[in-house]
N, C-alpha and C positions, 0 to 999 in steps of 0.2 A: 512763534514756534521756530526751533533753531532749523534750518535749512538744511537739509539732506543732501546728503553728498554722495548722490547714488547714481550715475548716468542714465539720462533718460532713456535711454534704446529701446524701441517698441518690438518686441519682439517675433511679431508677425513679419510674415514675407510678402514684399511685396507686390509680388504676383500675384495673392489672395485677396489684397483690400479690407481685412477681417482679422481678427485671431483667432477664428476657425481657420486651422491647417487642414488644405484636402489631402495632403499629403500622409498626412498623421491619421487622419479616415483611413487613408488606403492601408496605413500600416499595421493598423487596427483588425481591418479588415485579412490582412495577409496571418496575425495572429490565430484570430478565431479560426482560420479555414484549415492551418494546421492542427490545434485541438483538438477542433471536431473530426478531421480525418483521421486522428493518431486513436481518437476513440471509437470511431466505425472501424477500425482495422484496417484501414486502408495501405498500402504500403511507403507511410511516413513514419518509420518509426520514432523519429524525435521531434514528430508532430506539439509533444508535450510543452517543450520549449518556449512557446506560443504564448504562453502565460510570464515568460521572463521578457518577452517583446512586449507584454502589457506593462509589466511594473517599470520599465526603461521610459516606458511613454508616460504612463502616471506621474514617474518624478520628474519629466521635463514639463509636463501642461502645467503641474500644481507649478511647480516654482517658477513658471513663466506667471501664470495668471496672478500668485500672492506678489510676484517681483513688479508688475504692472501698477498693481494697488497700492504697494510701500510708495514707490515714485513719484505715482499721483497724489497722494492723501498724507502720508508720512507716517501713515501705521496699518495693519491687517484687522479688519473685523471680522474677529474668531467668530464672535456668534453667527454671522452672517453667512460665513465659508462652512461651517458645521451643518448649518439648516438647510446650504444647500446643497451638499454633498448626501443630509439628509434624502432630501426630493430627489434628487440625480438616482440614488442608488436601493433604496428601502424599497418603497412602492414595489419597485419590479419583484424583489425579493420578496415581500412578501408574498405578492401573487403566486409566487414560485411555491413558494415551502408548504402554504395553504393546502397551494393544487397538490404536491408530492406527499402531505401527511395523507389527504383522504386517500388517494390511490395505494397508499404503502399498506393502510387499513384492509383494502379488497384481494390486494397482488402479493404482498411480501407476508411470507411466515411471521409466527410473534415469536417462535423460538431463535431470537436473535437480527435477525435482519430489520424487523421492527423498529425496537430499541433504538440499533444503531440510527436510521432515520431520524427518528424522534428527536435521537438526542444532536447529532447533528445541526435539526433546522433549528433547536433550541441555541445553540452553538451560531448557526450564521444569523438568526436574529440579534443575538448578543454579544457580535466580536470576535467570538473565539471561536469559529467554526475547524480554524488550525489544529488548535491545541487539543479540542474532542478526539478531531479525527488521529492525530500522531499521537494520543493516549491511547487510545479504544481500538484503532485500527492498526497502527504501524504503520510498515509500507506501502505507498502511495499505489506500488502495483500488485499487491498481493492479491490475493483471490478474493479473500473476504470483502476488503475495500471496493475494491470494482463491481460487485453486489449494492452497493451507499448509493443511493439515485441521487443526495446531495455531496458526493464527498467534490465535486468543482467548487461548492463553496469555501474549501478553502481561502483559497486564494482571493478571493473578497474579504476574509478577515483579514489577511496580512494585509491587504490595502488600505482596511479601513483604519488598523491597529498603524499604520505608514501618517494617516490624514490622523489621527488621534494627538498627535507627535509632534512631527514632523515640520506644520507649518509655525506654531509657538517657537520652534528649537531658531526657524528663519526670522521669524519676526524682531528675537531677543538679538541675536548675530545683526541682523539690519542696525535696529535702533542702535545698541551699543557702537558700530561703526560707524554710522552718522556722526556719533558725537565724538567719534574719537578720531576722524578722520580718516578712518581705516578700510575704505571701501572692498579692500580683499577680508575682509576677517569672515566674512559667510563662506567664502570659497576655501576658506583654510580650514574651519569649523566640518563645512559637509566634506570635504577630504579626509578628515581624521576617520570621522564615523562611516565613512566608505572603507575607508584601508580595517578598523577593527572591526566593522561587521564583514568585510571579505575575511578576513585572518580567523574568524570564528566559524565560516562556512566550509571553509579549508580546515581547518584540524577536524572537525564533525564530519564531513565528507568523510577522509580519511583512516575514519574512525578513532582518533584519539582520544583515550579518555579525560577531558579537560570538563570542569561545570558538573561531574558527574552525576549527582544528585538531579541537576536539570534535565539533563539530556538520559536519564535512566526514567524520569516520570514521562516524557517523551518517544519510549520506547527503544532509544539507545539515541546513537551520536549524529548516525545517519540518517533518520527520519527526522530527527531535532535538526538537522542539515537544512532539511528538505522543508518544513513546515513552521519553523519558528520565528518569525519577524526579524529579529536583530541577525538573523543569520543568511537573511535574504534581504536586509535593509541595503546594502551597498548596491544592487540592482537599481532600485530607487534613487541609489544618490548618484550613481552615475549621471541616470537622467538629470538630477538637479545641479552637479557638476555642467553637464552643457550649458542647461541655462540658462547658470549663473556665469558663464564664459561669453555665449555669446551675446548676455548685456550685455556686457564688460567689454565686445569689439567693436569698433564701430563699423568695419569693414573686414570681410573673411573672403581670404584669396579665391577667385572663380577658380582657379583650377584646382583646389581642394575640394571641393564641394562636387563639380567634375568629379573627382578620382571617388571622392568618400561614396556617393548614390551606389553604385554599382559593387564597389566592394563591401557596404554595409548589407546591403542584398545578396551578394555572395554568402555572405558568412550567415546570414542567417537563414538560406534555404540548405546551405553545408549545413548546418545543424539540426534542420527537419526532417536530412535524408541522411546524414552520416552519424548522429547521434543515436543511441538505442536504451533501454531501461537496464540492459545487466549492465553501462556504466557507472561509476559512482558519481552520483550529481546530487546538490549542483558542481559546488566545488571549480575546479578549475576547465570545465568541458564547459560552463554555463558561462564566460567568457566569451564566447562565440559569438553567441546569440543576442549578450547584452553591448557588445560593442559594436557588434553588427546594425543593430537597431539603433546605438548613439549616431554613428555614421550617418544611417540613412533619414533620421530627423535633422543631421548636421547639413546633409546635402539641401535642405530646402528651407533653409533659415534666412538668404539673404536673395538673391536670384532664381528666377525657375531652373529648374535642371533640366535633363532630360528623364531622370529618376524621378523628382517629385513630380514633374507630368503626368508618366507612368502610373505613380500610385493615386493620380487625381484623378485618374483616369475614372470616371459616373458611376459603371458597375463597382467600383473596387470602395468609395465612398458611399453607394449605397449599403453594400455591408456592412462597414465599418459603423455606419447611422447604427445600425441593428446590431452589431457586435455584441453590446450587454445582455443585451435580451437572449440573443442568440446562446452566446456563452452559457446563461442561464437554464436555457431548455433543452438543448441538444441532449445534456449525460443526463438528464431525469428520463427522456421519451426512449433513447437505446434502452435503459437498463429496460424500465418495462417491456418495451418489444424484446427482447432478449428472453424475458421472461416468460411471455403468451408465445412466441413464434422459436423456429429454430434458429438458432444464433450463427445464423451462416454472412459472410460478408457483404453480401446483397443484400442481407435483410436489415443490420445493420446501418450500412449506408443509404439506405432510402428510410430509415428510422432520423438518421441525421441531419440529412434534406426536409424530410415530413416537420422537424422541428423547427425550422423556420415559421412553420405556422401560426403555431401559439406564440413564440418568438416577434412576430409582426403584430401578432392582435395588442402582446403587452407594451411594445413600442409604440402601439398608436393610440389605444385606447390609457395608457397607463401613464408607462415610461414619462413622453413627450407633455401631456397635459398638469400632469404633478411637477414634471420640471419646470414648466412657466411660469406653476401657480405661485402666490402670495398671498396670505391671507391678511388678513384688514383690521384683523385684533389679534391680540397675544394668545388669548385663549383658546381662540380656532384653531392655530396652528400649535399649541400643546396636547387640544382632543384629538386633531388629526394626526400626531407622533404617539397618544398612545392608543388610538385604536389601529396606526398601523403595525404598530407590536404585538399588541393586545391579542390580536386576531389569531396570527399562526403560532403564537407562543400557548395561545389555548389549545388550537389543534394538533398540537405536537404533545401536550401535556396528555390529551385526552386520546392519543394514539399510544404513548407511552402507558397509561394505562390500561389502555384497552390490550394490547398485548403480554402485558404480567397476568391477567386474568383470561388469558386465550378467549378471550371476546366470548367468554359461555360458551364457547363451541369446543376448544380444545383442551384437554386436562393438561394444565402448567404446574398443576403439584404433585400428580405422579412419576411427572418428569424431573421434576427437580429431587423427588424424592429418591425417584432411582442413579437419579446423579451421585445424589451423595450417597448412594450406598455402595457407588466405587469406592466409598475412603477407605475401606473394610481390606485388608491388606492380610499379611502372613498373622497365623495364630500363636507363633513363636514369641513369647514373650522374652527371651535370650538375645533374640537377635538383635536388636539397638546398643547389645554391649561391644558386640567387638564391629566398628567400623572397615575393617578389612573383609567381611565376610560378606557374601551375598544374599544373607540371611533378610526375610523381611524385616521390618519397624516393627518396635515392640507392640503390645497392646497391654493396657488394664483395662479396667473392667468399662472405660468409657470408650477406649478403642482408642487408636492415634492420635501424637499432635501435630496437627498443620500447621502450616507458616502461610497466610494470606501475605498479600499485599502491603499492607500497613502493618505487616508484621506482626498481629496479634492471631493467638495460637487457638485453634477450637477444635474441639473434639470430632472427631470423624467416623468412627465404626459405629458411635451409639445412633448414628442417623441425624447429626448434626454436622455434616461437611461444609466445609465453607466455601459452598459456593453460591456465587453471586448470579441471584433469579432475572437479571438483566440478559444473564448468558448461558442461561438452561436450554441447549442447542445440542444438536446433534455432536458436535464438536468436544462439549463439554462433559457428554456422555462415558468420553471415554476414560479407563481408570486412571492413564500416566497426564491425562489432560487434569483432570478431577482431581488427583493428588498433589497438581502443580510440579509434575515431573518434567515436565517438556522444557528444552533451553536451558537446560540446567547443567553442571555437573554430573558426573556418572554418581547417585547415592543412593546404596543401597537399604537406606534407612528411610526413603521417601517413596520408591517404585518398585517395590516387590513383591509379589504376592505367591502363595500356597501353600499346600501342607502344614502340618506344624512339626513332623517329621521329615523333610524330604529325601528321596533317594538319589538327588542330585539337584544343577542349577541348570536354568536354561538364559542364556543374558542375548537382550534383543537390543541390537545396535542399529541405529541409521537416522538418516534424514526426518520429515515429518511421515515420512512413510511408516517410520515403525511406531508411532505411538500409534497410529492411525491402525496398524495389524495387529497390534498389539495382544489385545484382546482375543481375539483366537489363538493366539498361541498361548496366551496364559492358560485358558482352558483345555486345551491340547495337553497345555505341560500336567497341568493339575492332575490330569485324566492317568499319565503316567506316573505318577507321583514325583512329579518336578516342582520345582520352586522358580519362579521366573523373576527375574531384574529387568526392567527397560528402562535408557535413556536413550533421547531421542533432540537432534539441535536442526532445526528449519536451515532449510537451503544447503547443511553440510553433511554429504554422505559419510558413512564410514567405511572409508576406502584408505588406502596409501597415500591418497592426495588432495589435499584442497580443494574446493569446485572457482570456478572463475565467477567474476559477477560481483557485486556488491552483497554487502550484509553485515547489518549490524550487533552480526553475532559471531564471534572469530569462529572460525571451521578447527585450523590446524593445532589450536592449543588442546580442544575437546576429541580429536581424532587421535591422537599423540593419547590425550587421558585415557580415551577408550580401549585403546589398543593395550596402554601399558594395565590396565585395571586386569582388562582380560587376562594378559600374560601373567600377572600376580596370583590372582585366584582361581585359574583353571577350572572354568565354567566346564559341563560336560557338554556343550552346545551352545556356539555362538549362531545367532538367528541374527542376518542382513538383509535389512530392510530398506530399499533406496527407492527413489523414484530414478529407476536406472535406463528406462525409456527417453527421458528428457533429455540424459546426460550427454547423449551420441546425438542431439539434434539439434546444430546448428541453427536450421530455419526458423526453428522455434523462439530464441530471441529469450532463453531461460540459460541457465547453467552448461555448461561443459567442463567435464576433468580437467584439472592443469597438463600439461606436459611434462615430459622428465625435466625439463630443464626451468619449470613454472610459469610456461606461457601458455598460451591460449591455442588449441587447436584451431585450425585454418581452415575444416571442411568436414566432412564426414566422415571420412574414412580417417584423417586423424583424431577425429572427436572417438570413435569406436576402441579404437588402436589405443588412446591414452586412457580410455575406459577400462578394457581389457589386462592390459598390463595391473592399473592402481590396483582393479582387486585379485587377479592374480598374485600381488604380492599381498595383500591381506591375506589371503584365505592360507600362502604358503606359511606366512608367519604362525598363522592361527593352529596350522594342523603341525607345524613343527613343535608347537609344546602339547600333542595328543587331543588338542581341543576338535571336536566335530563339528562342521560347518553347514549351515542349512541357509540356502538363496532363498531369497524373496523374488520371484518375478515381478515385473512392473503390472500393474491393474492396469483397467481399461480407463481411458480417461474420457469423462464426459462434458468435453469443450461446451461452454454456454450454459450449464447445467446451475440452478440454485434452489437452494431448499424452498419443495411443490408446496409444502402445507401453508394454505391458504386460504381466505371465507371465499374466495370465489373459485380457490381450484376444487374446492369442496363443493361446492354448489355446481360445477361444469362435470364434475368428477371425470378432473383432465387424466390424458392417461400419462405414464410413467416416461421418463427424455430415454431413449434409447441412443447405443453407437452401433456398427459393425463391428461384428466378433472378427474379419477378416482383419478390417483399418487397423484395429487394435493389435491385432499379432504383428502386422508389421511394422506400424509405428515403435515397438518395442524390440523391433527384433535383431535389431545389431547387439543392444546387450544381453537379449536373450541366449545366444547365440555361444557369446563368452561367457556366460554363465554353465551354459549346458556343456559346454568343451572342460570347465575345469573337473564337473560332475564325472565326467566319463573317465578321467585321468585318475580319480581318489574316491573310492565308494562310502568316506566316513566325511564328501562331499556331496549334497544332495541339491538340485537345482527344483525347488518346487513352482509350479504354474498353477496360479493362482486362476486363469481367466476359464477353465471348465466348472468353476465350480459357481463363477460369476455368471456367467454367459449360457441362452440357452440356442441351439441351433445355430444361425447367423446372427444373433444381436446381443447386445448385453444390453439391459435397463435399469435403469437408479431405482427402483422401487419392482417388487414382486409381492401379488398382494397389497396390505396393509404394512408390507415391511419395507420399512426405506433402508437402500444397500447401499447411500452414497451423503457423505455430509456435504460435498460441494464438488468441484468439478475432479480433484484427484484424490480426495481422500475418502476412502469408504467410512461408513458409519460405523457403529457396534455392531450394526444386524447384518450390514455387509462382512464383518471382519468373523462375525460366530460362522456363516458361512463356510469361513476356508477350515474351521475346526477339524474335522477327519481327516483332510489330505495333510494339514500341518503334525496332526498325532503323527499319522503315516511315517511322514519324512522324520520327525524327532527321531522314532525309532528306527529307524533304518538307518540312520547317521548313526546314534550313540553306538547302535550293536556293531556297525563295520570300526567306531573309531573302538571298540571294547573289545574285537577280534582281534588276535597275535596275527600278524602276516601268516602266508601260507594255511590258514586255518579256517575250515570250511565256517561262514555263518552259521547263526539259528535260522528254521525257514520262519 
């Protein structure tokens, strides 16, 4: 065998006596603790980070431990590294998914929440627990998604999708430079693939549309950022970058190693407490955290430090032992407690804590004993690999179905059926001719054509809408949802709906807020003989200005369209629908208006102030070409709240999540405020307050009766939105008739 030309350097530190690093325990251990705090709500906002100090640490153990075995041996055996990265990481997992399908069966609604589970744990048994989640969900922080009791399994697909790879890519770069005498060719190799998957995490971050096709099945460019392997692969090669360096020294200066501990710990609790979710990440703020953490495995490579001390420190290593486990349990056990209990930060955080439990049972009884194990025949350890699949991929299967058929308990086909009979739009068959009007979409006698997904077109009015019985939810319920209006273009050949004569147009503009209202004012309008148009783009109000934050949906191109759409066809009533509460609240860690000059407000009172102004100068534009303005105030928002229907909320017959009708007015009340000041100045300006009509005495609650008024924490349902119907007629008319009165000229009463 030709003799390898690869330095032997052991890459354990000599302090340890092992190539178990205590140090890398503690590091481990320092990851997990920001997760789990960033997910009790604790005040670490870029707790999340936590998980980029896992993949730093992953790429230096693997390419230390396969660097160990080329040296020794003069090749890597894949099967052997595969089977046990098997043991290492399945077992736990599966115990996980097992446990969260049956609980998702008794806890979670089938009208969606379900599914997503299912499909999910189907997902992190087979790899791609990323790619479900960034298809199905989007953003990692959205409301929906933080409902997924597995959506942490991500990040085990990108690792496992990292070890799929990864180690081959090392083995072929070894060998070949053995022979060719080229012992940098691996450190040149994972430097390539570090610098292009950085350079693809940057354009995607930043939203460029580069890949399109990929990063639109992905949900756009920045969740494809955020969740797609090759766009997070360079985290990884950093780590194997070290490793492959500090082979390669035989000796690394004490006083580096000195400076690197403390400043690699710097920078990565700087980024647990100075990072937050409205940046754009990972991108170039994720940086931080993965250099920070190269540092701090650099500090304890050759010498003890005073740093790798520190993080050897017993408590901080016995974590780290349980870190997987832990990782694994902590965001299934919140979400449920979230669910039974009220979602207050103490309950939370001792949900987090409490999750150590199950956490220890699977590290002792599981984790630890399967990782030692080896089995004595071939065949044993083939039945043991598929009965540990076998298992939860059945009970994910049989949770998935069990929620399309609402478990006999819940009718899932009169809800899907009244789904699709939002496809049912304007009776004007004229209207699909002239694209500038805000006429509805044609109909013949099968009723409209939709545009799914894959592009293929199905009939809608005859009671064949295409929608997808995975996502027959409250959510889905809605018409501008159900017609695939939402995130779209302003088109009024897709979200219009009334009369087949109208005596005018009513066009509903805003954030997710107005698809979300949508529906009572279409009714509203109908009642008057209006004809209503909604469009409606997540995260961007329709204001004068852009909101701050990330999103991988441009705000200012669709605000600019909106604005100019209206001004073309002189709607006789523009209806704003924002979630205008959030806008002015800093602390909240969501959106704030740009500033005049497109920066970011600094506080509250310039959060209000650039609120104030952006639509002040909407509404000015609006009523300058005659059009009449009708506010949406902000609903009541029910933090913690997730759709009740469920076999055991059914069986407890829980009662309904309530807020304070007080909390509510004032959490809202800075744009309230500017809302109600333009009202008073223009009476063909109408500032409508949605929350009497939600709320009774001191409380508002997501459900009255059998009728649920909330699809999730801020967007009300259908049943909540028919609700505002009278006060929305109300306000239509009292706008149109002040903006239809000549100056000086008394109203009709």
């Amino acid at each position: 065998m030709t003799e390898v030309v690869v330095p032997r350097v052991d890459l354990r530190s000599p302090a340890h006596g092992e190539h178990r690093r205590r140090d890398i325990q503690g590091l481990r251990a320092l990851a997990v603790l920001m997760v789990v705090a960033f997910h009790a709500r604790l005040p670490v906002p870029g707790g999340f980070t936590g998980v980029d100090v896992f993949f730093v640490i992953s790429g230096f153990v693997i390419t230390s431990m396969l660097h160990r075995e080329f040296t020794r041996r003069g090749t890597i055996a894949l099967a052997t590294f595969y089977g046990r990265r098997f043991l290492r990481l399945t077992p736990a997992l599966t115990l996980l998914v097992a446990c969260v399908a049956v609980a998702s069966a008794l806890l979670q609604s089938p009208f969606g929440p379900q599914q997503a589970t299912a499909q999910t744990g189907l997902g992190a048994m087979l790899l791609s627990a990323n790619l479900v989640i960034a298809h199905a969900s989007g953003d990692y922080f959205a409301t929906d998604a933080k409902f997924n009791p597995l959506l942490n399994t991500w990040s085990l697909s990108v690792e496992e999708q990292f070890y799929l790879v990864f180690p081959t890519v090392l083995l072929i770069c070894w060998w070949i430079g053995s022979r060719l005498r080229r012992p940098g060719l691996t450190a040149w190799v994972v430097l390539a693939i570090t610098i292009a998957s950085f350079w693809l995490c940057l354009i995607w971050t930043n939203g460029d549309a580069q890949f399109t096709e990929l990063s639109s099945w992905l949900s756009g460019p920045q969740t494809a950022a955020f969740y797609f392997a090759p766009a997070r692969a360079w985290e990884f090669g950093i780590g194997a970058l070290l490793a492959v360096a500090v082979a390669r020294s035989r000796d690394i200066s004490r006083s580096i190693t000195r400076v690197a501990g403390p400043l690699g710990l710097a920078m990565i609790l700087i980024a647990a407490f100075g990072i937050n979710d409205q940046m754009p990440f990972p991108g170039v703020v994720a940086v931080l955290p993965v250099l920070g953490t190269a540092l701090a495995i650099l500090a304890g490579c050759q010498q003890p430090t005073v740093t790798s001390r520190v993080l050897g420190f017993r408590p901080f290593v016995a974590i780290g032992d349980v870190s997987y486990s832990w990782y694994l349990w902590h965001w299934p056990v919140i979400v449920f407690v979230a669910m039974l209990l009220p979602a207050q930060p103490q309950t939370l955080a001792i949900a987090a804590v409490a999750s150590l439990i199950p956490a220890t049972i699977s590290y002792v009884l599981v984790e630890q004993p399967l990782r030692r194990w080896r089995p004595r025949r071939p065949i044993t350890g083939a039945a043991m690999g598929v009965s540990t699949l076998a298992i939860p991929i059945a009970l994910c299967i049989g949770l998935l179905a069990g929620a399309q058929s609402g478990w006999g308990v819940f009718d899932t086909r009169s809800i899907q059926a009244a789904v699709a009979g939002t496809a049912t739009n304007s009776d004007d068959p004229t209207a699909m001719d002239d694209p500038a009007s805000v006429g509805g979409p044609g109909t013949s006698e099968q009723g409209p054509t939709l545009t799914r997904d894959d592009g293929t077109g199905t009939s809608g009015a005859g009671g064949e809408q295409a929608v997808d019985p995975t996502r027959a939810d409250l959510r889905s319920a809605h018409k501008a949802v159900a017609n695939e209006g939402v995130d779209t273009d302003v088109d009024p050949k897709r979200c219009s709906w009334g009369p087949r004569d109208p005596v005018g147009t009513v066009l509903v503009l805003g954030d997710s807020q107005a698809y979300a209202l949508a529906d009572g004012v279409i009714d509203a309008a109908e009642e008057l003989g209006f004809r209503t148009l909604v469009s409606s783009r997540t995260g961007c109000p329709f204001l004068a200005r852009p909101s701050t934050g990330g999103t991988d949906l441009p705000c200012a191109p669709w605000q600019r369209d909106a604005m100019s759409y209206a001004e073309r066809t002189a709607p006789d009533v523009v209806v704003i629908a924002n979630r205008s509460g959030g806008y002015v609240q800093p602390g909240l860690g969501w959106r704030m208006i740009q500033t005049a000059s497109g920066g970011e407000p600094g506080d509250a009172r310039q959060a209000r102030a650039s609120y104030a102004d952006a639509l002040t100068q909407t509404v000015e534009d609006l009523r300058s070409r005659g059009i009449a303005v009708v506010i949406v105030g902000a609903v009541p928002e029910m933090t913690g709240y997730s759709d009740q229907r469920s076999l055991l909320s059914g069986v407890l017959s829980a009662p309904p999540f309530t807020v304070s009708r007080r909390d509510s007015e004032d959490y809202r009340s800075g744009a309230f405020k500017a809302e109600q000041q333009l009202a008073t100045k223009d009476p063909a300006v109408v500032s409508f307050d949605p929350i009497p009509a939600l709320c009774e005495d001191d409380t508002c609650a997501s459900r009255v009766g059998d009728e649920i008024l909330y699809q999730d924490e801020t967007h009300l349902s259908v049943g909540g939105a028919m609700r505002l119907v009278s006060g929305l007629r109300s306000a239509l008319l009292v706008a149109v008739d002040a903006a239809q009165t000549p100056p000086g000229q008394a109203r009709a009463p």
